[in-house]
C-alpha positions as CSV (number, residue, x, y, z in Angstrom):
1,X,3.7,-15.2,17.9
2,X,0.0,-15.3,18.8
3,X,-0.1,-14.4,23.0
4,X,-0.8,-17.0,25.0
5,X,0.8,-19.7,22.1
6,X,3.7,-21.9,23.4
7,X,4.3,-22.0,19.8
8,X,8.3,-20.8,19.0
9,X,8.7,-17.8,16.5
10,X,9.3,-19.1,12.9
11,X,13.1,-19.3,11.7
12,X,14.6,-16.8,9.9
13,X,14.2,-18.8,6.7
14,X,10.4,-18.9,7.3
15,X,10.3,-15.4,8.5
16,X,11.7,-14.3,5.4
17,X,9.5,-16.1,3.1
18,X,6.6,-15.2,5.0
19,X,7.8,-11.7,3.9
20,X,8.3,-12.3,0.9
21,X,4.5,-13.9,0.6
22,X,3.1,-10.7,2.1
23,X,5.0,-8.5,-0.5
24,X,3.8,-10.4,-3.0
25,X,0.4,-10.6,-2.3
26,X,0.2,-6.5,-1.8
27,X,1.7,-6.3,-5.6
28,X,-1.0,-8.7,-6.8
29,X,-3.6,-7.1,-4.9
30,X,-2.7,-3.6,-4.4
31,X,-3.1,-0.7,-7.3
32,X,-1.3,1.7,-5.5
33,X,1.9,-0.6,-4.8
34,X,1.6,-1.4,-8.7
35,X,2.1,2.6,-9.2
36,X,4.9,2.7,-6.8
37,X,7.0,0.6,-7.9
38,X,6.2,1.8,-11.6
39,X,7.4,4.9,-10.1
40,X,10.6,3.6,-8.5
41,X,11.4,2.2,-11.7
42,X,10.9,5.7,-13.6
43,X,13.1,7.3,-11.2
44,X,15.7,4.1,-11.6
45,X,15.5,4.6,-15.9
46,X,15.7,9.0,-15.5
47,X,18.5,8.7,-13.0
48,X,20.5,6.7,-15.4
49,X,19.8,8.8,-18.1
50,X,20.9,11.9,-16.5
51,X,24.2,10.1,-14.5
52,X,23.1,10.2,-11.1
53,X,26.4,10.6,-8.3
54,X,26.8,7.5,-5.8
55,X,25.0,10.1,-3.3
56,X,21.9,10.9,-5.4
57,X,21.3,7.5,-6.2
58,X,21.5,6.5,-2.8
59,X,18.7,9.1,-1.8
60,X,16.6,8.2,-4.9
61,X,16.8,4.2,-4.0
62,X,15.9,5.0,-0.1
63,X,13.1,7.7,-1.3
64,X,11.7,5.2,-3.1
65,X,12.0,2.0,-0.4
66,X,10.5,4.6,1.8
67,X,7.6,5.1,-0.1
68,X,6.8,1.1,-1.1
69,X,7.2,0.6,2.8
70,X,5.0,3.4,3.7
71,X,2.3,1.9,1.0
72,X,3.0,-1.2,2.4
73,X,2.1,-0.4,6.4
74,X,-1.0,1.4,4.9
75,X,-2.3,-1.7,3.2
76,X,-1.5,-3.8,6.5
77,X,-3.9,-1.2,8.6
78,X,-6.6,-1.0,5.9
79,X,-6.3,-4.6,5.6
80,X,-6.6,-4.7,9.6
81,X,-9.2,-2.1,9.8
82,X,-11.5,-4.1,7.4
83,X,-11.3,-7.6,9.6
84,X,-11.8,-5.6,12.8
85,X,-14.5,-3.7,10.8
86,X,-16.2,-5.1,8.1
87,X,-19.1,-2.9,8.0
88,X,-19.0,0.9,7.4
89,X,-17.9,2.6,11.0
90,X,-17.1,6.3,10.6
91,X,-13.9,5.6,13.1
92,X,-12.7,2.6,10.5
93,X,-13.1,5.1,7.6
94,X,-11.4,7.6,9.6
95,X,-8.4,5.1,10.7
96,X,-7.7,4.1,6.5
97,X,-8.2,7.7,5.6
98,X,-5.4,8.9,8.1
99,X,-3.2,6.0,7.3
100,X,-3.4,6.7,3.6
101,X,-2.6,10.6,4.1
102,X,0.7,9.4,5.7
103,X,1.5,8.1,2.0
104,X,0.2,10.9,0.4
105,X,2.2,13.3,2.8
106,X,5.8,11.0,2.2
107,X,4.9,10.8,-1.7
108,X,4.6,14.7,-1.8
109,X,7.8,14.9,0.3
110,X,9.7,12.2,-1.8
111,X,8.5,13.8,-5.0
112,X,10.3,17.4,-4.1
113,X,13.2,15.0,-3.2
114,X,12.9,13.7,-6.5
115,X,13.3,17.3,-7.8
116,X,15.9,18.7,-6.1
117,X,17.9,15.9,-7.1
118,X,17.1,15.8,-10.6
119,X,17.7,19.7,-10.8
120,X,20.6,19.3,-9.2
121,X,22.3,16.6,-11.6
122,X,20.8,18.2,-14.7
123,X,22.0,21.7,-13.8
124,X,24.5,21.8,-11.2
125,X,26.8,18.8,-12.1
């Protein structure tokens, strides 16, 4: 809701497609959500391969939500930053630079995740 709008919020319907719009417009648009989900999917296909348990799958599946959602928030503030900012300001470049190290930080996380659960059904199970 806009402040100062009489307006009432959307229904839960509309809310949902709304979201829905937004997620597909950052697949369409965005490289970077393109290689996440390709990712995802990589990790999907190599967990089935090597038999993933019920609890390794459900870390895999939230590793790689967690990541599409973090990639998601930094499109929102770069997308944000560039209508607040749409000429070259050090502080706007500094904003989408931090925002996109918070991906880069969760993906490097995620990815020893990744490891020690692939190790761990290769070797140990």
């Amino acid at each position: 809701m806009i402040p100062g709008s009489k307006s009432d919020h959307p229904g839960f319907r509309k809310s949902f497609l709304f979201a829905m719009q937004g997620f597909r417009t950052a697949v369409t648009t965005e490289r970077n959500i393109k290689v996440m989900l390709a990712a995802g999917a990589c990790a999907v296909v190599a967990g089935l391969v090597v038999g993933l348990d019920l609890l390794s799958w459900a870390v895999v599946i939230l590793c790689c939500g967690v990541v599409i959602m973090a990639e998601l928030f930094n499109t929102a503030v770069e997308t944000v930053v560039d209508l607040v900012s749409p000429e070259f300001h050090p502080l706007a470049g500094r904003a989408k630079d931090i925002a996109a190290a918070a991906v880069w930080v969760l993906s490097t996380l995620v990815a020893v995740v990744g490891v020690l659960v692939f190790v761990n059904a290769i070797f140990f199970d």
